[in-house]
C-alpha positions as CSV (number, residue, x, y, z in Angstrom):
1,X,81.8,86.0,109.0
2,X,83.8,87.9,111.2
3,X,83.8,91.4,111.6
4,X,87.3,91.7,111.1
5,X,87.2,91.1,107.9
6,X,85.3,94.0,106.7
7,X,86.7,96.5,109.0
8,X,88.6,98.1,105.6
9,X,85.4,98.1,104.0
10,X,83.6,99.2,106.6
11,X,85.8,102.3,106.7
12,X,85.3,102.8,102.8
13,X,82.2,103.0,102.8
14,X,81.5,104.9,105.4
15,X,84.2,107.8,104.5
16,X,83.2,107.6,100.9
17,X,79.2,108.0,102.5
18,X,80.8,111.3,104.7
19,X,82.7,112.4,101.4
20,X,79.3,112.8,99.1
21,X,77.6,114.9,102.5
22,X,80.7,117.5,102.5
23,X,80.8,117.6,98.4
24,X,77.3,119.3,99.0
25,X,79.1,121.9,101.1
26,X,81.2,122.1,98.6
27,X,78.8,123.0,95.9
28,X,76.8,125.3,98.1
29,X,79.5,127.3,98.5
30,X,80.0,127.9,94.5
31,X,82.2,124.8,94.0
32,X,81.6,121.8,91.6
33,X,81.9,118.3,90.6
34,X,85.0,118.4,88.4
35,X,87.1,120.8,90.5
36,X,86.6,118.6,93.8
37,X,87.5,115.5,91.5
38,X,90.3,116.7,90.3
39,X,91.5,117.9,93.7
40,X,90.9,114.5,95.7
41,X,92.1,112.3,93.0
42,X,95.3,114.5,92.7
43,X,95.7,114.5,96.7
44,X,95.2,110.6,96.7
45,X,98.2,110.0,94.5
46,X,100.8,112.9,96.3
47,X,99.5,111.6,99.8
48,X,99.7,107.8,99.4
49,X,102.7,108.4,97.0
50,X,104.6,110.1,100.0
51,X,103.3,107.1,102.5
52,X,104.7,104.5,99.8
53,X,108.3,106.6,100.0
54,X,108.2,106.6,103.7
55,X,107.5,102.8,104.5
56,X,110.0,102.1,101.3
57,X,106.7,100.1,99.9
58,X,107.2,101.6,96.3
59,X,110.1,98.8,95.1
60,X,107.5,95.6,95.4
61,X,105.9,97.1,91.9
62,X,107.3,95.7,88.7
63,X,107.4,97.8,85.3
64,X,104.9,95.7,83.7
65,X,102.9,96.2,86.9
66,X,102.9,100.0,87.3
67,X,101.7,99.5,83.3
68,X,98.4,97.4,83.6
69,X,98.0,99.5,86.9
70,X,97.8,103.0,85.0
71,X,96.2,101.6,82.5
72,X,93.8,100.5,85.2
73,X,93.6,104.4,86.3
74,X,92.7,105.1,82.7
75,X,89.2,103.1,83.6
76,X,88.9,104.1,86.8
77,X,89.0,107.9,85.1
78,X,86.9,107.3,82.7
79,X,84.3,105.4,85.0
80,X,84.3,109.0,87.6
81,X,83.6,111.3,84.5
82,X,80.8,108.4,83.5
83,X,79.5,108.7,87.0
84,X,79.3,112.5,87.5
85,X,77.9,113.0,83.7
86,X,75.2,110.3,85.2
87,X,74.5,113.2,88.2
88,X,74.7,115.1,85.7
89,X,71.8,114.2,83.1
90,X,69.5,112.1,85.6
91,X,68.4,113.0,89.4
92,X,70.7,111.8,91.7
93,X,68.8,108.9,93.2
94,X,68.3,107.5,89.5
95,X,72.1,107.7,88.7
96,X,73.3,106.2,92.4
97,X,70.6,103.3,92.2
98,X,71.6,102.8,88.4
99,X,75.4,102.7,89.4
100,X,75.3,100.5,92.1
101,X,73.8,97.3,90.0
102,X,78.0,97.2,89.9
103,X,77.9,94.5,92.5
104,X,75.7,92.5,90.4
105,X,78.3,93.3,87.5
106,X,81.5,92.3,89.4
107,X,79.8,88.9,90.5
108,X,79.7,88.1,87.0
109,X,82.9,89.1,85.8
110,X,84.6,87.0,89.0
111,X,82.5,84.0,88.0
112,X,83.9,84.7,84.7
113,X,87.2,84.7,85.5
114,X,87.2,81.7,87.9
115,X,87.9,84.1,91.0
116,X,84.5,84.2,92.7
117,X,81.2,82.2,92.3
118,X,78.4,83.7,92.0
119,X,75.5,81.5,93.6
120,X,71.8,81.9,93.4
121,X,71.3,82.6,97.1
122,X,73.8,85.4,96.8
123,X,72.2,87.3,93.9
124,X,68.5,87.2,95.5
125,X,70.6,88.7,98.7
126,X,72.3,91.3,96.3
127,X,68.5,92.2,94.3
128,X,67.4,92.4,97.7
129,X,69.8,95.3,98.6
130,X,69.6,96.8,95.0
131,X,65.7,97.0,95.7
132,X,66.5,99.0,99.3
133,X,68.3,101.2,97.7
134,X,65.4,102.0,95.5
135,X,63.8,102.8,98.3
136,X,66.6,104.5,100.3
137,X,67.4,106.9,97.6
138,X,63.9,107.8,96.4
139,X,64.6,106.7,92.4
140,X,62.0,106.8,90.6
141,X,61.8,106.2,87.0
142,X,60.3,109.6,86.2
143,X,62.0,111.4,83.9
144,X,64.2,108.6,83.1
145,X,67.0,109.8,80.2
146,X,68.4,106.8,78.2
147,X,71.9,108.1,78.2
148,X,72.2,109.1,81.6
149,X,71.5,105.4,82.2
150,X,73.7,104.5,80.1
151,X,76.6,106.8,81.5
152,X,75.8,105.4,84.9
153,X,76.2,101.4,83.5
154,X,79.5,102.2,82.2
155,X,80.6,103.7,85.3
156,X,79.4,100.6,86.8
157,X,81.0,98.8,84.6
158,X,84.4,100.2,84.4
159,X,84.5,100.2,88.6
160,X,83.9,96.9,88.2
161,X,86.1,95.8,86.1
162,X,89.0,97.8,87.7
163,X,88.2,96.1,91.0
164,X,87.9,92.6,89.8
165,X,91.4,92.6,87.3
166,X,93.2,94.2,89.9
167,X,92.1,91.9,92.4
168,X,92.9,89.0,90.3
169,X,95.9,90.2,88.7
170,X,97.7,92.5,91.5
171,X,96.6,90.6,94.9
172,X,100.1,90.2,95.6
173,X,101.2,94.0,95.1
174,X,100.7,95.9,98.1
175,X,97.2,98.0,98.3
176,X,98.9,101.3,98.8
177,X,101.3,100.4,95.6
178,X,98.5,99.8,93.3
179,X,96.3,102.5,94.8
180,X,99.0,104.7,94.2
181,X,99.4,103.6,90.6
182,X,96.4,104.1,89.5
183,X,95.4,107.2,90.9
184,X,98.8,108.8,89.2
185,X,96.8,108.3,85.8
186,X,93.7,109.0,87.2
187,X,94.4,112.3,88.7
188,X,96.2,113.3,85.5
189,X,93.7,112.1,83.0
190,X,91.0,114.2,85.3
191,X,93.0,117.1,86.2
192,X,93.7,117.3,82.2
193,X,90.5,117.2,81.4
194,X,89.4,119.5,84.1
195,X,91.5,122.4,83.1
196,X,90.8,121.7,78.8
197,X,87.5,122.4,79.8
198,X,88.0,125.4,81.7
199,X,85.8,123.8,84.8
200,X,87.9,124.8,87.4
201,X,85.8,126.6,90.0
202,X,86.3,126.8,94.2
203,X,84.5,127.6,96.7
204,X,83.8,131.0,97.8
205,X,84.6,130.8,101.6
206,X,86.5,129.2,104.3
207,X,83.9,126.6,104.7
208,X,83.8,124.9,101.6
209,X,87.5,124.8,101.3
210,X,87.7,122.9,104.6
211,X,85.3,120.9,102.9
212,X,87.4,120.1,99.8
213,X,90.3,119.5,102.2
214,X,88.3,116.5,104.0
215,X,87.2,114.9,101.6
216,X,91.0,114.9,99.9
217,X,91.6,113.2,103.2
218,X,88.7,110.8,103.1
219,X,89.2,109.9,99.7
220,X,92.7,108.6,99.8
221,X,91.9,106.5,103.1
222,X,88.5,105.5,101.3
223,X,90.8,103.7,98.6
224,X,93.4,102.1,100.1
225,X,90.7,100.4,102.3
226,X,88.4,99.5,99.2
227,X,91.5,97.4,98.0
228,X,92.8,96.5,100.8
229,X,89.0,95.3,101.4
230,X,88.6,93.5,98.3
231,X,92.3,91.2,98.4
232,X,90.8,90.2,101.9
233,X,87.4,89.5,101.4
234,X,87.2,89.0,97.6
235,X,85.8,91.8,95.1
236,X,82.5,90.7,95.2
237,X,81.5,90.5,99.0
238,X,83.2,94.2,98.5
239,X,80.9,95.6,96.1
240,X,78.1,94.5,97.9
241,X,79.3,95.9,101.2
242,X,79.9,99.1,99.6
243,X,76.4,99.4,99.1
244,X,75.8,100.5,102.4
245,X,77.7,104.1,101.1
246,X,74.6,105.8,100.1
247,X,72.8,104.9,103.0
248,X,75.5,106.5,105.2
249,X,75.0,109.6,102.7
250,X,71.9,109.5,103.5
251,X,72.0,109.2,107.4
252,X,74.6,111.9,107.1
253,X,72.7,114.4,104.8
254,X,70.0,114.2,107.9
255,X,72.1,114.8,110.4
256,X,74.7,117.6,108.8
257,X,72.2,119.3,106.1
258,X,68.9,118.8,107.8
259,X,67.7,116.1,105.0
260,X,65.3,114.2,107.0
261,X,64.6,110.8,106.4
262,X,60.9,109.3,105.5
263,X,60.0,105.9,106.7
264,X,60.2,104.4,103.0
265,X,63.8,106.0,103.5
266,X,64.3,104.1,107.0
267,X,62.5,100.8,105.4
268,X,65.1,101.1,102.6
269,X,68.1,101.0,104.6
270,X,67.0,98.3,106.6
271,X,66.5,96.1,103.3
272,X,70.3,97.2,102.1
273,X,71.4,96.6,105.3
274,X,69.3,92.9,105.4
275,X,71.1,91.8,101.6
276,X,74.5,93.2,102.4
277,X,74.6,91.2,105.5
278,X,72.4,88.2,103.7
279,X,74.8,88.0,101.0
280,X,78.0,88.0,103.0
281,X,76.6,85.1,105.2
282,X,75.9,83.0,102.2
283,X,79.2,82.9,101.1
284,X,82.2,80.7,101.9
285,X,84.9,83.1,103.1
286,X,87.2,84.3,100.2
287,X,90.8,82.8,100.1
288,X,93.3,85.4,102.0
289,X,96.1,86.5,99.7
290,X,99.4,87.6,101.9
């Protein structure tokens, strides 16, 4: 294993960990979910569109490409609204720990399609992080609401499967092209949706606009990376890395909001941290796609 390797999703996770911090400024400030959505989803597709035009990257795409890939942003829509209805029924430990079983879910659907194995020793490594995140995060089964669970598996689900077919399908596409792809249906299946519902609402100050701004910025560099990441180093040993994101929202809630940590917290993150790095060792190194 070589550090190398997971620099990209390294970086996702840990901008994606920063984003879910600022969102809270964002909210505090009379913000809310489906307006910061719509925004970094919309400034992900302009921003790496206009990278793409730049570098003259857009050409390697085919027509039946760009297709499967919007179609692709369709899910990848569908799972964020699935996600953020989760936050919306449950408390938010509940729906992150319910969510991030999508590891678990993209192990299976690699082994499924021949593209990863999934072997014993790296599924007691990924329950092993799954159960630090219990921990981490402070879920709790109290006042557990069968379709918010539900709402979080199929976000699961659908990030899964996005990652994993477009992995195994589009390796050989460039990450920005098929980031770019996707996010042009994403943003505008969100963004329509958004303004049909009449959600729109910003942020009262200065503040909270800067903090809609970063996360734009943190978002599109968050998923280039989490492709990038997962051509490299497979889908799977992706997901599981990206399991250290809520711990980084954690660290980062205490040290920007004031959230302090408990020493169940602490013991948590050490367990995620012990399976993500567990699981990653217990591998064979995924085959490189150029």
């Amino acid at each position: 294993m070589r550090f190398s390797d997971y620099r990209h999703v390294l970086t996702c996770a840990l901008v994606y960990g920063l984003a879910v911090v600022l969102a809270r400024f964002a909210f505090e400030d009379g913000g809310n979910a489906a307006t910061v959505v719509s925004v970094r989803c919309t400034f992900a597709a302009f921003a790496i569109g206009i990278a793409l035009r730049l570098g003259g990257e857009e050409r390697r795409t085919t027509g039946r490409e760009r297709l499967l890939l919007l179609g692709l942003g369709l899910a990848f829509a569908l799972g964020v609204f699935s996600f953020y209805k989760a936050i919306e029924i449950l408390r938010v430990p509940l729906a992150i720990l319910t969510f991030y079983v999508n590891p678990l879910i993209i192990g299976v659907l690699s082994a499924l399609v021949g593209f990863e194995r999934l072997t014993g020793r790296t599924l007691v490594f990924a329950l092993l992080s799954l159960a630090g995140l219990a921990l981490a995060t402070g879920a709790s089964p109290d006042a557990v609401d069968a379709e918010g669970i539900a709402y979080a598996l199929l976000a699961a689900a659908l990030t899964a499967g996005v990652l994993v077919v477009s992995t195994h399908r589009l390796s050989h596409v460039n990450a920005k092209s098929r980031t770019f792809w996707m996010m042009a249906s994403t943003s505008a299946a969100v963004t329509a949706g958004t303004l049909a519902g009449d959600a729109l609402s910003w942020p009262r100050s200065a503040l909270g606009m800067a903090a809609i701004a970063a996360i734009c910025v943190l978002y599109a560099i968050g998923l280039v990376a989490l492709f990038t990441s997962a051509t490299r180093i497979g889908p799977l040993r992706t997901g599981l890395a990206m399991n250290l994101e809520p711990v980084v929202a954690i660290g980062g809630s205490w040290l920007l909001l004031g959230q302090g940590l408990t020493p169940l917290q602490l013991a948590g993150g050490a367990l995620v941290i012990t399976g993500v790095v567990g699981a990653q060792m217990s591998k064979r190194p995924a085959p490189r796609v150029r």
